[in-house]
N, C-alpha and C positions, 0 to 999 in steps of 0.2 A: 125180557132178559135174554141174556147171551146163551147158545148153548155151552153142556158143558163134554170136552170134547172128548174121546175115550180112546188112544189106542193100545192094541195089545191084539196081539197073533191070535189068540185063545178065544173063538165063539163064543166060550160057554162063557168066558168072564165077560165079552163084549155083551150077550145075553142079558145075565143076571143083572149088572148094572145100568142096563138103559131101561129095564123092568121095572128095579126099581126106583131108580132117579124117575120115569114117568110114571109113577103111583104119589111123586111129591109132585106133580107136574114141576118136573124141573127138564127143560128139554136136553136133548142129546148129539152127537155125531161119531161116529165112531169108524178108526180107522183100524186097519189089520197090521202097516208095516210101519217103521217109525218116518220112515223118505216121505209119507206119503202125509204128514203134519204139514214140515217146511211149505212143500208145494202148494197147500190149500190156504196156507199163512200168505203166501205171496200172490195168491190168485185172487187174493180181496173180493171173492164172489160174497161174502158175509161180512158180519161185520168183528171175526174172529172168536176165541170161546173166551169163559167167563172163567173156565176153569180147564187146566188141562190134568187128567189125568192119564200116567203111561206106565207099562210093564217097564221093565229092567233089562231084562233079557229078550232081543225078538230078533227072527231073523232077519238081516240086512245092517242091522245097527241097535244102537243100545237107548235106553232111556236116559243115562247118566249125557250121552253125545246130544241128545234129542234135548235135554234139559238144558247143555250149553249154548247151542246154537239157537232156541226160544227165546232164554233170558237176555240174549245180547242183542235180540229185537225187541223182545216185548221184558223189561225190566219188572215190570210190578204184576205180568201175568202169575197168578200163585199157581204152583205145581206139585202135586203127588206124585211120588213113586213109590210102583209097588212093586215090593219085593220079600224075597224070604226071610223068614225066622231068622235063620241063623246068618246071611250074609249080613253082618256086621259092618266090614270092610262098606260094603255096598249104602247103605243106610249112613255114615258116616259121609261118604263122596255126595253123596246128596243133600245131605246138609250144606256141607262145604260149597257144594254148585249152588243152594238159592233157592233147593225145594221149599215147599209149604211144611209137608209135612212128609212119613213115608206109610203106606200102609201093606202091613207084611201079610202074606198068604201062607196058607186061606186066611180070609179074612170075615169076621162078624158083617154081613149086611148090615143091620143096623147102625152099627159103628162107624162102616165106610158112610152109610147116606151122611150122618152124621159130620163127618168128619168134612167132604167136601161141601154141607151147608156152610161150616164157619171158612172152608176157602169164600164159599161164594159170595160169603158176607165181608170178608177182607178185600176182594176181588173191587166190590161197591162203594165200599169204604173209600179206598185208593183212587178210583174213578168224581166221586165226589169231591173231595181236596184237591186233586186233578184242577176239578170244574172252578173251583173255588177259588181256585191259588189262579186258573188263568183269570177270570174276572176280578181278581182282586187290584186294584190299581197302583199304580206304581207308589205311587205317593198320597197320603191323604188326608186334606185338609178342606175346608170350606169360608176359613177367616179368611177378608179379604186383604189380606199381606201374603196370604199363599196363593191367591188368584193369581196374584201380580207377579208371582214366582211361575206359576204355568203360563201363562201370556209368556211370559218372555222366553222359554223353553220352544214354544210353540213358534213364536217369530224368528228364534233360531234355529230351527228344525232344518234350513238349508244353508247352510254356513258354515264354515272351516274354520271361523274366527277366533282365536285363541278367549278363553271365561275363564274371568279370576270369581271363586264362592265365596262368601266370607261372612261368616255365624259364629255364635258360641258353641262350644264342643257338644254334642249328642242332635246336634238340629235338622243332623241329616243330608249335611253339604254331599256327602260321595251318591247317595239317591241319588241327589238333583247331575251329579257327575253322569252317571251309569244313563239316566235317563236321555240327556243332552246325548250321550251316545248314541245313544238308540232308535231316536228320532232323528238323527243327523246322516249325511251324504254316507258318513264311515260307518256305519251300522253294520254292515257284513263283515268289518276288520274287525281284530280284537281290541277288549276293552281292559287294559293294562293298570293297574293304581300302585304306586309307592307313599309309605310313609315318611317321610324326608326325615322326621324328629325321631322316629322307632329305629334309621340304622348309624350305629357308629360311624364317627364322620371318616375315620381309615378306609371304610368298605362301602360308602357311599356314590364316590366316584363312579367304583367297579361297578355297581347294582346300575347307574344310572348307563352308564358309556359301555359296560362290557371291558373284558383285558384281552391281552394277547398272552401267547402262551410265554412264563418264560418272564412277564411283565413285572414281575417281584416273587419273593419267597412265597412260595403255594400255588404260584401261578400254575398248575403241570398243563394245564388244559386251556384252549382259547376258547372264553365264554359273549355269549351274548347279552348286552344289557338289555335293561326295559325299556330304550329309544329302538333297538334293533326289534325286540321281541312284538311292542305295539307297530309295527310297521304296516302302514296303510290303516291302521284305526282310531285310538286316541290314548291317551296318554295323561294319567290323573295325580298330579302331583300335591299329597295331600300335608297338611303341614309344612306348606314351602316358605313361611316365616320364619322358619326354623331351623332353614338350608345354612349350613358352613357361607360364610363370607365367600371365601376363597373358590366354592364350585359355585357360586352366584355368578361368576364370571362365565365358566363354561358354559352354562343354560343360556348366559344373555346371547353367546356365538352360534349355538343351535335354534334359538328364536329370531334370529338377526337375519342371517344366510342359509341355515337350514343344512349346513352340515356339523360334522364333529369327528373325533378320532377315539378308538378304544385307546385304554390305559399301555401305554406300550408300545402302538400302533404309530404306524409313519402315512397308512393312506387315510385321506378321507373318507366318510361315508355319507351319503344323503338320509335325512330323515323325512320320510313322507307322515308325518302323526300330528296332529292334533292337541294339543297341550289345553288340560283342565285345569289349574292349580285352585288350594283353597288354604285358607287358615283364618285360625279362630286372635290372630293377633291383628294388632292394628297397626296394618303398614306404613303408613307417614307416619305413624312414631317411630317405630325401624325406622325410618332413613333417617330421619331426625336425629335420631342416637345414635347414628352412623354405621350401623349391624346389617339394615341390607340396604342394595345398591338400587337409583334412582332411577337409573336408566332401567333396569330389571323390573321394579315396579311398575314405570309406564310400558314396557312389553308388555307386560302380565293383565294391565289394569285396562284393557281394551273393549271387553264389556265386563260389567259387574253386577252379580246377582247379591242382596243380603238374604240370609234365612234368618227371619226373625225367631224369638226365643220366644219355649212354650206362653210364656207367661204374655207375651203379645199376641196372641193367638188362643184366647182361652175356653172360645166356644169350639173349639177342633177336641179339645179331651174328651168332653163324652164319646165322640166319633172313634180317638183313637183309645181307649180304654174299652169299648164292644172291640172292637177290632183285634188288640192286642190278649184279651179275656176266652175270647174264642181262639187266638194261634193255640194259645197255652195250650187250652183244652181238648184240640185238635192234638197237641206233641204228646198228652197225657193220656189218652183215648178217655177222659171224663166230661160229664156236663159242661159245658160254658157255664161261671158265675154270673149274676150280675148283680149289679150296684145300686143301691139303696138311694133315692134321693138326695138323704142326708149325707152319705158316702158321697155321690158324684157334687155336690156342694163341696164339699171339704175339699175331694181333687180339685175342684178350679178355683178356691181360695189360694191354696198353695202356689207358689211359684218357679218349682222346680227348676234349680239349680244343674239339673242335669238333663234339660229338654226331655227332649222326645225321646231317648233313650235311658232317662232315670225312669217313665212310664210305662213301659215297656217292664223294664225289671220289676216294677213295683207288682203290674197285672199278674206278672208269672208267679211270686212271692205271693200275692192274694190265692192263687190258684191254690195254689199248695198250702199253703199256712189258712188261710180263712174258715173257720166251723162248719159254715151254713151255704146255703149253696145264693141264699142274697145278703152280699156284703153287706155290712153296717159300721157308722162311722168310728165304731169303737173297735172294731176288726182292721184298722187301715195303719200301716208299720209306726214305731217310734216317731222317726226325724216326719214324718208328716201332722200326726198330732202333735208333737212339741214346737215345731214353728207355725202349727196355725194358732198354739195356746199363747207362745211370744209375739205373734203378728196383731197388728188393728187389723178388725172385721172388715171384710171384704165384699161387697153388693154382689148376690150370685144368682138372682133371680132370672135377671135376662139371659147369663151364660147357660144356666141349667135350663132352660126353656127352648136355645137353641136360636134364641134371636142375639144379635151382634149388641155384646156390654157396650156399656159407659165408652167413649171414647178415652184410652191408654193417656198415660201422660207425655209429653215429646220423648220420642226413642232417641236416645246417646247418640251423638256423632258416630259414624259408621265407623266400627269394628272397634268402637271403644268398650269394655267391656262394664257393666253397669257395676254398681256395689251391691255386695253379696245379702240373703236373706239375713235376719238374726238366726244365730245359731239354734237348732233344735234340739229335742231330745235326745235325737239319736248320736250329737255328739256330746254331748254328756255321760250317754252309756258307756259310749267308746273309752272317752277319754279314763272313765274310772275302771272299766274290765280291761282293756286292752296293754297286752303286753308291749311295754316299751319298745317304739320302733316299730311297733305293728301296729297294722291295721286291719280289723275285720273287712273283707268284701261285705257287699249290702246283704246273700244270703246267708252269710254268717252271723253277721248281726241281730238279723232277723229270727236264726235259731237261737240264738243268745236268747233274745228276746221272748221267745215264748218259752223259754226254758225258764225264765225268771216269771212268766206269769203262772205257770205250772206250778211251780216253786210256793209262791206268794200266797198260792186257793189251799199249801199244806197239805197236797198231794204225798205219798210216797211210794209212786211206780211213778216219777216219770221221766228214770231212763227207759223202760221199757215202752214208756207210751209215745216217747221222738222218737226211739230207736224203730216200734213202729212201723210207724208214719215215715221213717227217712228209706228206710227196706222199701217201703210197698213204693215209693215214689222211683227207687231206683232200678224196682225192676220192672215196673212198667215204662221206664223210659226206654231200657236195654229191649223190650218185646219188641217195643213202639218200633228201633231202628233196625232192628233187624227183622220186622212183619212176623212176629210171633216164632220165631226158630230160635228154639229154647239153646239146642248147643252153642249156635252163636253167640246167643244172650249172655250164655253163661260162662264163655271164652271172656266176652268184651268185659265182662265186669269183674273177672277174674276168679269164678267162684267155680264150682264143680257142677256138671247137670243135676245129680244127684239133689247137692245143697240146695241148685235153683227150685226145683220140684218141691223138697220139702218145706222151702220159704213158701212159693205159691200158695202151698196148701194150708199153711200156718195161718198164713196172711186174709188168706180167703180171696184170693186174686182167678181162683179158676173160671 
């Protein structure tokens, strides 16, 4: 382990704490002036501390300075400051900068060992998911329609060539974007994405080309687009089925000859970028229909990747369901769940209408909503048990085993979109709870839904028993993002420290 690093002007406290932290064998280093942290931080003679603890007050400089200038190298280093009882003011600035915690003088020995244990354990924590998150790969699948997707990632790892993606929505078209970046010549430029169908076609232009000052009413300032902005890297135009007619024309003159003009603007500009586009529509029916331009198609269509939809890739759920089961429980600081045989059957029955990102949400909703800490098939949302109850039974032997099913039936012409599941349960509920014109998101539904099974066993506490369970999830997500600094916590979620302290204790969260 790291030492843990200690300074402070005052012997006796440099003394008593390295006494005591080496009776936890917990090792130590300890410096006397705050200058003399920075310098042993950039002298990488070790491998830095695991914990810094610093005075407030020393001469030459401050703990509060000493904590700025740490954090904006080492982000996730957790840091004590000690300080007195009554500096107030002082203990609030510390929060504010990013400490762990503060501990006021004099202070309980015990309390301090204490207290810099659970930095040390946060310190490990963070180093971990660290470790995790770099090994975790960018993308992950093992069906061979996603081999076929990294091969060709992999063969255009040297290439400038314009990739058109084209999937159903949640499939994960911008990964394979970000990655294609990444791997590519442009990887030290930036990696720029617009939604073409998320902006108003009036401010579309501007986002894309940038204005001049002066260019129309609001103009006050000359801005840069996202042609300007990604310059020298790539450029990922997502939902480009969905681009206005009339700027299909602009992008064909910036993919043609590689220049263009801000809104306004009389000079040309070169674009050095890279163009990703992707859409979940099927372009030769656009042009068909006459909505986009043909010429713009074959610019675009110069290589083409498909991302197959989950349900063509069925032995990849178990993989992505641990995967997605563990983020959860990583963002929640609780166990990873996992899934019951009979559970992981039932996910790859399913056919998820909303790929790899209805999975995702499902994991996290398990996370939270499930009893036990191993899923069971009767634990798994609404809309998934009501369309496996309307669906014909599905052979799930070789999926859940991990060897490659039955061979799919022909996949649809490319970027046609298949016909949709039978409707499930969960629209059913919808359709009879839900206020006209509205629609619950999935975790609304899903409290719906357990509120109606509560409801149904003739329970009568259970507002208190969601209300709960929705506290204790909300404020361990607040801990979670702000690494246990309760002020902040209790800023971000709007409540008072006070409040937050008395919920923890309620809760039994300590």
């Amino acid at each position: 382990m790291k030492p843990i690093w200690i300074a402070d002007d005052d012997p006796s406290i440099r003394f008593v704490l390295e006494k005591a932290l080496a009776r936890e064998d917990l090792p130590t280093r300890s410096f006397d002036s705050p200058k003399a942290v920075p310098d042993a931080l950039a002298d990488g003679a070790d491998e830095g501390p695991q914990v810094l603890v610093s005075d407030i007050r020393m001469p030459g400089g401050s703990g509060l300075e000493l904590l700025a200038q740490v954090k904006r190298q080492h982000p996730a280093l957790p840091v004590i400051i000690m300080t007195a009882y009554s500096d107030l003011d002082s203990a609030v600035a510390a929060f504010q900068g990013g400490a762990f915690e503060y501990l006021p003088k004099p202070f309980d020995l015990t309390k301090a060992v204490e207290l810099i244990r659970r930095a040390v354990a946060e310190s490990q924590r963070e180093e971990v998911a660290h470790d995790t998150l770099s090994a975790t790969p960018e993308i992950l699948g093992q069906a061979p329609a996603m081999q076929d997707v990294f091969r060709a990632i992999g063969r255009l790892s040297h290439s400038h060539v314009t990739v058109l993606i084209t999937g159903e929505s949640g499939t994960g078209k911008e990964l394979v974007a970000r990655a294609l970046h990444k791997h590519s010549p442009r990887a030290k430029g930036p990696f720029v994405a617009i939604n073409t169908a998320a902006i108003p076609k009036d401010l579309l232009e501007s986002e894309l080309f940038g204005h001049e000052r002066g260019a129309f009413t609001g103009a006050q300032t000359l801005r840069r687009g996202r042609f300007e902005q990604a310059e020298g890297g790539t450029l990922f135009l997502d939902e480009i089925g969905d681009m206005p007619f009339e700027l299909q024309t602009r992008l064909l003159r910036v993919l043609s000859d590689g220049h263009y003009y801000r809104v306004g603007g009389h000079s040309p500009l070169k674009a050095h970028v890279r163009v990703i586009a992707a859409t979940h529509q099927n372009l030769e029916q656009r042009v068909r229909e006459g909505v986009f331009r043909e010429d713009l198609y074959h610019r675009l269509n110069v290589i083409r990747l498909r991302l197959p939809p989950l349900r063509e890739r069925r032995e990849d759920i178990a993989l992505l369901a641990r995967f997605f089961l563990q983020q959860s429980a990583r963002q929640l600081e609780v166990e990873p769940k996992r899934l019951s045989d009979a559970a992981l059957q039932a996910l790859v029955a399913f056919d998820f209408p909303g790929n790899v990102r209805q999975l995702e949400n499902l994991c996290h909703w398990l996370t939270v909503m499930a009893p036990a800490q191993v899923i069971e098939a009767k634990d798994l949302p609404p809309e998934v048990l009501g369309a496996l109850n309307a669906a014909p039974p599905t052979p799930l032997a070789q999926a859940t085993a991990g060897e490659p099913p039955a061979a799919p039936p022909p996949a649809p012409p490319s970027d046609t979109a298949p016909p949709l599941p039978p409707a499930g349960a969960r629209s059913a509920v919808l359709a009879a709870t839900a206020p006209a014109g509205s629609t619950p998101s999935p975790w609304e539904a899903a409290l719906q839904a357990e509120a109606g099974t509560l409801l149904a066993q003739g329970r009568a506490d259970v507002w208190d028993a969601l209300m709960r369970r929705v506290e204790a999830r909300l404020i361990q997500a607040a801990l979670q993002a702000t690494h246990g600094r309760r002020i902040e916590a209790a800023q971000r979620l709007g409540i008072g420290r006070n409040t937050l302290t008395r919920k923890i204790q309620e809760l039994g969260l300590e």
